[in-house]
C-alpha positions in Angstrom: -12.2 -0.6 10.4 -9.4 2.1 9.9 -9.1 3.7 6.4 -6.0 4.8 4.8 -5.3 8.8 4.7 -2.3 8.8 3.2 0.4 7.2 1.4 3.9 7.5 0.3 6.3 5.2 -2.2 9.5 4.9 -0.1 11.5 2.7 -2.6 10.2 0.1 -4.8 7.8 -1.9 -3.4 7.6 -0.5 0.5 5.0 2.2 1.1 4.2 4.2 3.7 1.0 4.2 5.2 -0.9 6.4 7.6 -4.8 5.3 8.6 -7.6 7.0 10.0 -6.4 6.5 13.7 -3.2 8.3 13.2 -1.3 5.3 12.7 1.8 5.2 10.1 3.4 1.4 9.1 5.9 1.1 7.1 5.1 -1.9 4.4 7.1 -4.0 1.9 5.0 -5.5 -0.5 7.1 -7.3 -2.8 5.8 -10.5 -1.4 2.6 -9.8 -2.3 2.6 -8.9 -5.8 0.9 -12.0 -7.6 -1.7 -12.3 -10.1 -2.3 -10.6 -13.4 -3.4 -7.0 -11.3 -0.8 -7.0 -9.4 1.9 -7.6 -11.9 2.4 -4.0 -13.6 2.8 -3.1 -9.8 6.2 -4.6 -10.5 7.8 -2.0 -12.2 8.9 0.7 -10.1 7.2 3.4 -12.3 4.8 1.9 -12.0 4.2 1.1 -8.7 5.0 5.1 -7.4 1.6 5.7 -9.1 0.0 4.2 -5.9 -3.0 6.7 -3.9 -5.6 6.9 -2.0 -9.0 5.7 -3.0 -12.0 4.6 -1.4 -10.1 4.1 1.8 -7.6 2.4 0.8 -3.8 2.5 -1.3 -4.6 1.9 -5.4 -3.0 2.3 -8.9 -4.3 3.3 -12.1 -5.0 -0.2 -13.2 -7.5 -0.5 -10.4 -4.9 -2.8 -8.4 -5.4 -2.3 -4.8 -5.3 -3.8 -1.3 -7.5 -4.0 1.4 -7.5 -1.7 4.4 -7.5 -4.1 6.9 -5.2 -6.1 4.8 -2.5 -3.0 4.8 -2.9 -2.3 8.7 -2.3 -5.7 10.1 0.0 -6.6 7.1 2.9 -8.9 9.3 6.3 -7.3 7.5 4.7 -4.1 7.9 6.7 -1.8 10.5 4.1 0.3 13.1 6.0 3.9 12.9 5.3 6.6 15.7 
């Protein structure tokens, strides 16, 4: 299973995503935000806080989505 290495917020709600093979995708969440965890993720603020941990893209309010999730994620865009 590839881990993410690195992140970045592009604009609200899409990240940018690079995993252990080299790999970068492009991914809009917006769809996915659902649930009490989820739901700060909402506000753009909020949501730039996103990082790297164990593996994998969380925030501060120990919101986070799996790896494998993240890397074959359908609206996500495989960048070279």
């Amino acid at each position: 299973m590839e881990k993410v290495v690195q992140v970045k917020v592009i604009r609200p709600y899409v990240l940018e995503v690079e995993f252990s093979d080299g790999k970068r995708r492009e991914i809009d969440l917006e769809d996915e935000l659902l649930g009490e965890v989820f739901e700060p993720l909402m506000d753009p603020a909020f949501f730039k806080t996103a990082m790297v941990e164990g593996g994998t893209v969380a925030w501060p309010n120990a919101a986070d989505f799996a790896p494998e999730f993240l890397y074959h994620h359908v609206r996500g865009a495989v960048k070279p």
